[in-house]
C-alpha positions as CSV (number, residue, x, y, z in Angstrom):
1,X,23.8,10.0,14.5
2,X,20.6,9.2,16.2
3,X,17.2,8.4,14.7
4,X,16.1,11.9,15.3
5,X,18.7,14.0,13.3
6,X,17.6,15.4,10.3
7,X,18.5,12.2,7.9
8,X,19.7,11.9,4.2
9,X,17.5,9.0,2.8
10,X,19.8,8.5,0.2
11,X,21.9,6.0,2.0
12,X,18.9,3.7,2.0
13,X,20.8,1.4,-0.1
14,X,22.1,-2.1,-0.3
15,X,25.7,-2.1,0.1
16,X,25.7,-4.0,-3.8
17,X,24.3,-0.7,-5.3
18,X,27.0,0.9,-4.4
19,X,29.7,-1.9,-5.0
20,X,28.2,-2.3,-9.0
21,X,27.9,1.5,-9.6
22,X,31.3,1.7,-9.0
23,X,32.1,-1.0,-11.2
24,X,30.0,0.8,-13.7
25,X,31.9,3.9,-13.3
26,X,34.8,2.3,-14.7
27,X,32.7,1.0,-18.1
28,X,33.6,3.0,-21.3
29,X,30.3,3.1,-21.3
30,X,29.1,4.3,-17.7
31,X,26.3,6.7,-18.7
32,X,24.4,4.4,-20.8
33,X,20.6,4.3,-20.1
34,X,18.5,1.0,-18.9
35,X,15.3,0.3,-17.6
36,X,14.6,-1.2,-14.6
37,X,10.6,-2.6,-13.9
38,X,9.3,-2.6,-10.2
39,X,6.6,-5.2,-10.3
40,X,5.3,-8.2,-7.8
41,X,4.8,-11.7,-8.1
42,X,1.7,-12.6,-5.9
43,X,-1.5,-11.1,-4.2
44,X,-1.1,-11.0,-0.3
45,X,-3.6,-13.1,1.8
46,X,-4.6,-14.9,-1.8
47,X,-6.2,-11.9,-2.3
48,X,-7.6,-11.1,-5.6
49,X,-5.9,-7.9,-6.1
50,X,-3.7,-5.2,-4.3
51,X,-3.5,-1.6,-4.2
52,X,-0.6,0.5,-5.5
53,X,0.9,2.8,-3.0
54,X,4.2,5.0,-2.3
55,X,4.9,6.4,-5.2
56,X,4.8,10.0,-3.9
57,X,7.5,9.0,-1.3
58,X,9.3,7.4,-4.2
59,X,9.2,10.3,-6.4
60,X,10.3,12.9,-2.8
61,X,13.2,10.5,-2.8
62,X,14.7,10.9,-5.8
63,X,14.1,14.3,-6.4
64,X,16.6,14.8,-3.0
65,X,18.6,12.3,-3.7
66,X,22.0,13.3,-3.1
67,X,25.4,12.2,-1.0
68,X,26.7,14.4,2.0
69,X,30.2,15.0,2.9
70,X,29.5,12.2,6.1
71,X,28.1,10.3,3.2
72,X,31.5,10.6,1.5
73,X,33.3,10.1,4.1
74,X,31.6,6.7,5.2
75,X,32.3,5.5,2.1
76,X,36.1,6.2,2.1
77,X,36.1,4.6,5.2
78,X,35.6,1.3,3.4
79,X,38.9,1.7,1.4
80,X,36.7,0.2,-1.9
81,X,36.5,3.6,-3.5
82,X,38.4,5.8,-5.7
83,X,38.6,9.3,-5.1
84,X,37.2,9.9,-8.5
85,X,34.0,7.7,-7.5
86,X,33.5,9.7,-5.0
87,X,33.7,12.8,-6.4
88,X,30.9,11.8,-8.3
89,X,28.5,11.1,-5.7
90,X,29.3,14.6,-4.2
91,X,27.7,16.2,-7.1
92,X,25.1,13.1,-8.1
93,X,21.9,13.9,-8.7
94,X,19.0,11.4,-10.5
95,X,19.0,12.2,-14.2
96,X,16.2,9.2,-15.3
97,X,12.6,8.8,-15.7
98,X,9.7,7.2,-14.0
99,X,6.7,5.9,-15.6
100,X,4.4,4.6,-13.4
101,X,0.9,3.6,-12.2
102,X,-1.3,6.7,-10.4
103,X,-0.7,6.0,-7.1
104,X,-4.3,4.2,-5.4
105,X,-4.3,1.9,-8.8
106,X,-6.1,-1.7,-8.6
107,X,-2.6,-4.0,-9.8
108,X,-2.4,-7.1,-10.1
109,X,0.9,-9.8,-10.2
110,X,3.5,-9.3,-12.8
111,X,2.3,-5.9,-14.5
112,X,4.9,-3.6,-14.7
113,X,3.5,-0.8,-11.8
114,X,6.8,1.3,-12.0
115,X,9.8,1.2,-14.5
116,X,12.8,3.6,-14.3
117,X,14.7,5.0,-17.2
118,X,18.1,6.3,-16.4
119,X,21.7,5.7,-16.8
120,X,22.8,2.5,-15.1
121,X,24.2,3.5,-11.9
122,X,20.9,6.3,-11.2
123,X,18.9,3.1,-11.3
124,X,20.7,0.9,-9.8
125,X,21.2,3.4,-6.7
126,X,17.6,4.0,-6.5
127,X,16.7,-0.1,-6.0
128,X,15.9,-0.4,-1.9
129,X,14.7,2.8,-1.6
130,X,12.4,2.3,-3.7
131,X,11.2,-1.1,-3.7
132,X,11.3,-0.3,0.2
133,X,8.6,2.5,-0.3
134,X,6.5,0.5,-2.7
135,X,6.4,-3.0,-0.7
136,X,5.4,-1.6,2.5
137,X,2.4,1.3,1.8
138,X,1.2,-1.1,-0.8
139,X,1.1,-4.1,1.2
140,X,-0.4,-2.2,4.1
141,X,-3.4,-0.6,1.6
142,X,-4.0,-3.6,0.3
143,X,-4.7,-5.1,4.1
144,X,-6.6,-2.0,4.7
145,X,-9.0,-2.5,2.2
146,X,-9.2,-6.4,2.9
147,X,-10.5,-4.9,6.4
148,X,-12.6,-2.0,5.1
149,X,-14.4,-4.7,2.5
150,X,-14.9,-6.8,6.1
151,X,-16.4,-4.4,8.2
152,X,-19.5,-3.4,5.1
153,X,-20.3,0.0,5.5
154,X,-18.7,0.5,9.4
155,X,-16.3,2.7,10.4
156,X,-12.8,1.5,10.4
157,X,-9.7,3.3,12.6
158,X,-6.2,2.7,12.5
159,X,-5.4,1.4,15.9
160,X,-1.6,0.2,15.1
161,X,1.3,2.6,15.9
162,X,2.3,0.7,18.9
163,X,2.9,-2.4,16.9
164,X,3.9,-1.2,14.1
165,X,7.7,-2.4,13.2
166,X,9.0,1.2,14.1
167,X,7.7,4.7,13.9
168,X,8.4,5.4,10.5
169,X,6.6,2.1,9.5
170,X,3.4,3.5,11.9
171,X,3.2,7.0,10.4
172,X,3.6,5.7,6.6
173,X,1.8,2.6,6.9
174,X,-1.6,5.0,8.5
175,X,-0.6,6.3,5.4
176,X,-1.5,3.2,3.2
177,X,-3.9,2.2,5.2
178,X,-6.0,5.8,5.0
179,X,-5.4,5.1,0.8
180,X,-6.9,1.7,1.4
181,X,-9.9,3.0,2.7
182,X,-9.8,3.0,6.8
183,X,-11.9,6.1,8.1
184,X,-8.9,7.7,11.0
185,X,-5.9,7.0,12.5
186,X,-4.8,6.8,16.1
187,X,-1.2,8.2,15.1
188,X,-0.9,11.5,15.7
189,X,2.3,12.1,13.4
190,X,0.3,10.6,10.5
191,X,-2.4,13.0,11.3
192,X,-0.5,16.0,11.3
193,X,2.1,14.9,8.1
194,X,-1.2,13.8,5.7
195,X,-4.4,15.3,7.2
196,X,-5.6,12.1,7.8
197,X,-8.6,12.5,10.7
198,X,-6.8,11.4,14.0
199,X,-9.2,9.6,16.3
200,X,-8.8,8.3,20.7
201,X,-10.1,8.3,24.2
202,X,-8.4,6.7,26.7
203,X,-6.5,3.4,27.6
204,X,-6.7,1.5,30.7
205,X,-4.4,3.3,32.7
206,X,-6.9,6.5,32.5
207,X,-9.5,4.4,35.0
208,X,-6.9,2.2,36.4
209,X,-5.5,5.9,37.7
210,X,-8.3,6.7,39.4
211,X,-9.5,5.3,42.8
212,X,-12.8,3.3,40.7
213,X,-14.3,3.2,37.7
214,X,-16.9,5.4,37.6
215,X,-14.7,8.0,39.1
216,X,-12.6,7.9,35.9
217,X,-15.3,8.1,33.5
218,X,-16.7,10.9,35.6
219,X,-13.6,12.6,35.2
220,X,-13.2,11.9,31.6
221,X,-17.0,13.0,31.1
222,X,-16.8,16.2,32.9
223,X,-13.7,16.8,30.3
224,X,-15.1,15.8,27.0
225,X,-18.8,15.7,27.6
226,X,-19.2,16.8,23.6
227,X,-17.7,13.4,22.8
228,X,-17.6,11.1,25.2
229,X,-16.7,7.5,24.3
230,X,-15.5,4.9,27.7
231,X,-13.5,2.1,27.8
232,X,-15.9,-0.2,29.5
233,X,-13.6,-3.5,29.4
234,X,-10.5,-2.7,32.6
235,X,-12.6,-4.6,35.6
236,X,-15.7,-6.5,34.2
237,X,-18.0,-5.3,30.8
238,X,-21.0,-6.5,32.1
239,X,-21.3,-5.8,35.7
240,X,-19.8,-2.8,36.3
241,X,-17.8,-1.0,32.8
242,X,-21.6,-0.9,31.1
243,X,-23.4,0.2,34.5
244,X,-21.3,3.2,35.4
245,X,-21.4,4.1,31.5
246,X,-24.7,4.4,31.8
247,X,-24.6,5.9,35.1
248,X,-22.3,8.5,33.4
249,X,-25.1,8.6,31.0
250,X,-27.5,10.0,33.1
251,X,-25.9,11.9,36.0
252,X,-23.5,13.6,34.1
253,X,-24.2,14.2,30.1
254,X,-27.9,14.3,30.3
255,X,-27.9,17.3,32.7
256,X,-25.5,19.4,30.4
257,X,-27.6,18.7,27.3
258,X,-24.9,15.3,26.5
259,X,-25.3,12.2,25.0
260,X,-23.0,9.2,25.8
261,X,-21.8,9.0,22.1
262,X,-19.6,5.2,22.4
263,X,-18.2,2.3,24.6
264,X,-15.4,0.5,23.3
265,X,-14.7,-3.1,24.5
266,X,-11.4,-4.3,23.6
267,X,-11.0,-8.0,25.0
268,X,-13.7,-10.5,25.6
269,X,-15.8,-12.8,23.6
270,X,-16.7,-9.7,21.6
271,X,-19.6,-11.1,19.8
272,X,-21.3,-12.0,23.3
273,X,-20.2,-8.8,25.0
274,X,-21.9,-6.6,21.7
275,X,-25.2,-8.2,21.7
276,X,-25.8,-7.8,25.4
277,X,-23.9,-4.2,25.6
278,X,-26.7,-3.3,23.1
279,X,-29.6,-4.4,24.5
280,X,-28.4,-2.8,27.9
281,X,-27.5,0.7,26.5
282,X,-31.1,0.7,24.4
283,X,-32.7,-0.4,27.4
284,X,-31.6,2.8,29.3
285,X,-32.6,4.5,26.3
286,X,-29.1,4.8,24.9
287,X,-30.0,3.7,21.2
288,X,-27.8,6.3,19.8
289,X,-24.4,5.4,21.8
290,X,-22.2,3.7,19.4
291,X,-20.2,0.2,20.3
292,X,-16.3,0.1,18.8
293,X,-14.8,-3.2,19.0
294,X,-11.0,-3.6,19.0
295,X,-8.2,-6.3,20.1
296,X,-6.5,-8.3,17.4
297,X,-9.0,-7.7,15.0
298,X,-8.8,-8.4,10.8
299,X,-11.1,-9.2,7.8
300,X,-11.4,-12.5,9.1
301,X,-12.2,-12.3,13.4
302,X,-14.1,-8.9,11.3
303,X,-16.2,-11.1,9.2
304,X,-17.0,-13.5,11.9
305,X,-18.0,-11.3,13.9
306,X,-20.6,-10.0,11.9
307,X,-21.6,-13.5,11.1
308,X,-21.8,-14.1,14.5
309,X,-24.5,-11.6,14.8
310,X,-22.3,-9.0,16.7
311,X,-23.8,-5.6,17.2
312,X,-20.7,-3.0,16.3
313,X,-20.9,0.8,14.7
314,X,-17.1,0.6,14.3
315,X,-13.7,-1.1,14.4
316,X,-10.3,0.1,15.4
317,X,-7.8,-2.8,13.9
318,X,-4.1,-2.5,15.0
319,X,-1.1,-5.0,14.6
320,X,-2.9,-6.9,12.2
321,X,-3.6,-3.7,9.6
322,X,0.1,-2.2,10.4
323,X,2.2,-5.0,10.2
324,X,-0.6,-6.7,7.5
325,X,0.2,-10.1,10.5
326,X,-1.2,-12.9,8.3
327,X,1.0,-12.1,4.9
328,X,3.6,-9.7,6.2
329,X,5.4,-9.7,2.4
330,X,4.6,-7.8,-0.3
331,X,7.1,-9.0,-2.7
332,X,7.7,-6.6,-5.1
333,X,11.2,-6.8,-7.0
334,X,13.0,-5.0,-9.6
335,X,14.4,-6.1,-12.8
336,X,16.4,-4.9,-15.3
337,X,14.6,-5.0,-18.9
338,X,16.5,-3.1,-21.1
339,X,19.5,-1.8,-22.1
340,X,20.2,1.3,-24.8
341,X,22.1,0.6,-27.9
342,X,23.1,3.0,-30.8
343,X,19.9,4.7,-29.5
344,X,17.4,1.9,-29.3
345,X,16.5,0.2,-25.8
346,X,17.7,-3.5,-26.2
347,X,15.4,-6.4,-24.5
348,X,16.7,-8.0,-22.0
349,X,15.1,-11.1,-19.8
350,X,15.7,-12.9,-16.6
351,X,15.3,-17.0,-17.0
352,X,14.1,-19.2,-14.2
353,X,14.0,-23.0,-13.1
354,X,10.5,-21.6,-11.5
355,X,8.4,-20.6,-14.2
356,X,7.1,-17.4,-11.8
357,X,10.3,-15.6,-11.6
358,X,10.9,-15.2,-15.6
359,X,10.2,-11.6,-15.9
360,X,8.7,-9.8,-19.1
361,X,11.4,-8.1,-21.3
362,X,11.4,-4.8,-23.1
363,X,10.0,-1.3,-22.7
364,X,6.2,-1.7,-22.5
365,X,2.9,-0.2,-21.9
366,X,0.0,-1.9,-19.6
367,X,-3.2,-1.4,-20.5
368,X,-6.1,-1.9,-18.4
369,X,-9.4,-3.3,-20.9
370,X,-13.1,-2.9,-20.2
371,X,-16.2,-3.7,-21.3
372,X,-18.9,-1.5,-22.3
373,X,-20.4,-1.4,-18.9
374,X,-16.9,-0.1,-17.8
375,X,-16.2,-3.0,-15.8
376,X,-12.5,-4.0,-16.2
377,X,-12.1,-7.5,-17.9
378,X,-8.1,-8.0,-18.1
379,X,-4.8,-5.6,-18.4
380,X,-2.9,-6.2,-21.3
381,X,1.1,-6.0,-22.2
382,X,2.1,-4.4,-25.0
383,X,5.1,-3.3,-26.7
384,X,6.0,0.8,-25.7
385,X,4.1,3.1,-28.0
386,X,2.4,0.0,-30.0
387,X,-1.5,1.4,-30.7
388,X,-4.4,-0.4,-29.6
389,X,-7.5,0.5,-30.9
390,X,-10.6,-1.4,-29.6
391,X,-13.0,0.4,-31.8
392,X,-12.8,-3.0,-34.3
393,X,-11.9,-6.3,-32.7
394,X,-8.6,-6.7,-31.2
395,X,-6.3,-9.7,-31.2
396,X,-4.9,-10.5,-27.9
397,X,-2.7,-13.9,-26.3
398,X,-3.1,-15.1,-23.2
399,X,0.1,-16.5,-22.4
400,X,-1.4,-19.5,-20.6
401,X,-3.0,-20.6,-23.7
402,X,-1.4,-18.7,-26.7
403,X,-2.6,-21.4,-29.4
404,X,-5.8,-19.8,-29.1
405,X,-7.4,-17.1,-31.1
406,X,-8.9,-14.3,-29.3
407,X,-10.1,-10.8,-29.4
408,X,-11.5,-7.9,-27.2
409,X,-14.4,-6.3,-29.0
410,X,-16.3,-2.8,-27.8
411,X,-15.2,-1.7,-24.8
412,X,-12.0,0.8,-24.3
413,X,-8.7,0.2,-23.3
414,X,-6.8,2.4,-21.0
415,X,-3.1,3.4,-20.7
416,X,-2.5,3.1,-17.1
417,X,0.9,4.3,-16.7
418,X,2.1,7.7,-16.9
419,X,5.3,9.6,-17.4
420,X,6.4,11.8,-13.6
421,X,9.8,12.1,-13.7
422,X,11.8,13.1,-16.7
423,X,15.5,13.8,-16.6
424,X,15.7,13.7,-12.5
425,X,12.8,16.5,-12.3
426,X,8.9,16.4,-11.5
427,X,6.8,16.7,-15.0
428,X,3.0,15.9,-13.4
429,X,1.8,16.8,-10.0
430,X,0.3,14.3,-8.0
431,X,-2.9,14.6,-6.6
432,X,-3.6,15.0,-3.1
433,X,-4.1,11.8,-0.1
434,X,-7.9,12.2,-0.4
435,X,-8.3,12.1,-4.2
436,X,-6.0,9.0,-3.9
437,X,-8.6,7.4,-1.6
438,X,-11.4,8.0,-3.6
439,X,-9.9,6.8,-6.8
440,X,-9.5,3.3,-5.2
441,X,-13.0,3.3,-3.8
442,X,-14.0,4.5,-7.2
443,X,-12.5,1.3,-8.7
444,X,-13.4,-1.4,-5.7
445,X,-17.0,0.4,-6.6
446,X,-17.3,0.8,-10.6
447,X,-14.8,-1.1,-12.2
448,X,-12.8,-4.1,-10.6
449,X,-15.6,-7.2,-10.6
450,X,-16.8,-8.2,-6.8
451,X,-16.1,-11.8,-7.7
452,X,-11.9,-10.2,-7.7
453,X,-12.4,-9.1,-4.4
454,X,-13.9,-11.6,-2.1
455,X,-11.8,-13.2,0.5
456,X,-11.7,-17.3,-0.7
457,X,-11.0,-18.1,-3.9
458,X,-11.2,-14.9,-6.0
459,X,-11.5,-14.7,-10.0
460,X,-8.1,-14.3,-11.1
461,X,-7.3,-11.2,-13.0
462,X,-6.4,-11.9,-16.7
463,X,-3.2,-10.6,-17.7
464,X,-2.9,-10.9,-21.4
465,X,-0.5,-9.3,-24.3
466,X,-0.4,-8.0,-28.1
467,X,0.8,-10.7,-30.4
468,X,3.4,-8.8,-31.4
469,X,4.8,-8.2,-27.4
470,X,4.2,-11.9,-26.9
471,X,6.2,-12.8,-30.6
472,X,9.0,-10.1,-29.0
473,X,8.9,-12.5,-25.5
474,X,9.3,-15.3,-27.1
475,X,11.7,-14.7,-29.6
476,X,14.4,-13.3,-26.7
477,X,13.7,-16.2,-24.9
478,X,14.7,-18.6,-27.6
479,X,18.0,-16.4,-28.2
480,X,19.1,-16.7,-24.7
481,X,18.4,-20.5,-25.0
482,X,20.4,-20.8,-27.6
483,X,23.5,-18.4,-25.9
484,X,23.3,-20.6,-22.4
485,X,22.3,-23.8,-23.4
């Protein structure tokens, strides 16, 4: 098998999935349901919140989720297996649920973004796959829009294929980054999978082909003299990549009715390099030829830049947006919270030495509260199906302090997750890659407070619960003391 044969996803596993759902398939009890929450523990880059991406891939993958006979056969292979076992995974297919988040939602750490329903070893196969999905688009969106916010109001393109970890992780991750608000892509693939707007000119080698440099801009010119935009950086900016733009300018656009429409510099002091590329190019009367900016760029060299007085129409950000360079982890895990009983789903919690990794028990709903300006003032845990009714005040606990008494008043509180999988098969269409994008411009823009998204020190998002899901928390947790102590 290469990388380029058709592949079955579905042995996108850790080898442990596999080893506990065949201990499970010798429980009495093998079929019993659990739920499993897919949630993360921190905000990349110290951000102040994060984007929730992947969940169509998530929901493709378990809908053809299914074992191959060379999937059955690697397996016997490892002489672990039962011939039994494997007859089940030759006619497996997911029988749970998902709840989850729409995908392009503002999350924040420790909220429950996905949970899966389903009988133990459906869930328990599903665990890299999915977490897999999750962790990278969302950690790339979330970078994305770190770099969108940084560049204030300029364009933004996806300059990162080439750097990307492989070519899966450069055609997804243009993906993420299209839901987290950059404006094209230079990767082809994602282009033509997503209809994201595909953007490039040339690369060094085009003038280094040619004998000199205005020769390869002439050339290049004479072939795209609709759209036009030179790499002015190969030799030297100032003294001759500028020069024989605008020479380019003049002799060959201007007598076909063409404007030079860009010059991209993509190494240099590029603050420097900006200011005098624009005084040059409006001096030859070129006030509408656009200056891109690349090389190793992020929300930080982005913001300094601009502080720096730089004169730039547009960005395109690479290795730092694909492979999100300064926080590579997104960190999301999955946890088991319940278990099914006679019927009823049965708390269950994971204790910690580190106070971080105790996880939130139970079937639950999260919802998101706002004020009566529809700005979004905390998310809230409550038990599954519990009613909240902000029309009269509300009693809430914030878990940091739960001595004290406090209540939302006016304002509306919103379910955010929704049921999209029930019993292995689709039950609510998802919405298409640019509705995604505008529903998390939507919330940067209307509903998640600017103080949440700057770069240093952001407001921290309050995440709160109903008394009686924090009475449920703490009453397991005292249980389990007593059982292990």
């Amino acid at each position: 098998m290469t990388q380029f044969d058709k592949r079955n996803l579905s042995m996108m596993m850790d080898f442990y999935e596999m080893t506990m759902s065949y201990g499970y398939f010798h429980q009495p009890n093998r079929d019993v349901r659990v739920a499993f929450d897919l949630f993360f523990r921190s905000v990349p880059d110290k951000g102040g919140y994060a984007i929730f991406a992947g969940l169509q891939h998530v929901i493709e993958f378990v809908e053809n989720l299914s074992f191959s006979d060379a999937d059955i056969a690697y397996f016997r292979k490892q002489n672990l297996f039962s011939e039994e076992f494997l007859d089940f995974l030759r006619g497996f297919r997911f029988r749970g649920d998902i709840y989850a988040m729409p995908e392009g939602t503002i999350i924040y750490p420790n909220e429950p973004l996905l949970t899966i329903v389903a009988p133990i070893i459906d869930a328990q196969l599903v665990e890299t796959a999915i977490l897999a999905q999750i962790n990278h688009q969302s950690l790339v969106a979330t970078k994305a829009s770190r770099i969108v916010r940084a560049a204030e109001g300029r364009k933004v393109a996806d300059f990162g294929a080439r750097r990307a970890h492989n070519m899966d992780a450069a055609t997804y991750g243009a993906r993420a980054a299209y839901i987290g608000g950059i404006d094209m892509t230079a990767t082809v693939s994602a282009g033509q999978q997503f209809n994201i707007p595909i953007s490039g000119t040339m690369a060094h080698s085009w003038v280094m082909f040619f004998k000199d440099e205005y020769t390869a801009f002439k050339q290049y010119a004479e072939i795209y003299p609709q759209a036009t935009v030179l790499l002015v950086d190969t030799y030297d900016v100032l003294h001759s990549g500028i020069p024989n733009a605008i020479r380019i300018a003049r002799e060959v656009l201007a007598p076909q009715g063409h404007r030079l429409a860009g010059v991209r510099v993509d190494s240099g002091d590029l603050a420097y390099l900006s200011k005098r590329i624009r005084k040059m190019l409006d001096k030859a009367g070129l006030d509408d030829c656009k200056i891109i900016l690349s090389n190793s760029l992020d929300e930080f060299t982005i913001s300094s830049l601009l502080l720096q007085g730089a004169r730039v129409d547009s960005f395109g950000v690479g290795e730092r947006l694909i492979t999100a360079k300064s926080d590579p982890v997104f960190g999301a895990v999955y946890k088991l919270v319940a278990v099914e009983e006679n019927g009823i789903f049965q708390p269950r919690i994971k204790m910690s030495e580190n106070v971080e990794k105790l996880t939130n028990p139970g079937l639950k709903d999260l919802y998101r509260i706002y004020d009566r300006h529809g700005k979004a003032v905390a998310d809230m845990i409550a038990v599954q199906g519990e009613q909240v009714d902000l029309t009269q005040p509300f009693r809430y606990v914030d878990p940091r302090k739960p001595w004290k008494n406090r209540f939302f008043e006016g304002g509306s509180a919103v379910n955010l997750r929704r049921l999209y999988v029930r019993d292995g098969e689709r039950v609510e269409e998802l919405p298409p890659l640019e509705e995604i994008r505008a529903y998390v411009r939507r919330q940067l823009a209307e509903e998640i407070w600017p103080e949440e998204q700057r770069f240093e020190n952001p407001h921290r998002h309050y995440l709160d619960t109903t008394p009686d899901y924090y009475e449920l928390k703490m009453g397991l947790l005292e249980e389990v003391r007593g059982k292990h102590s």
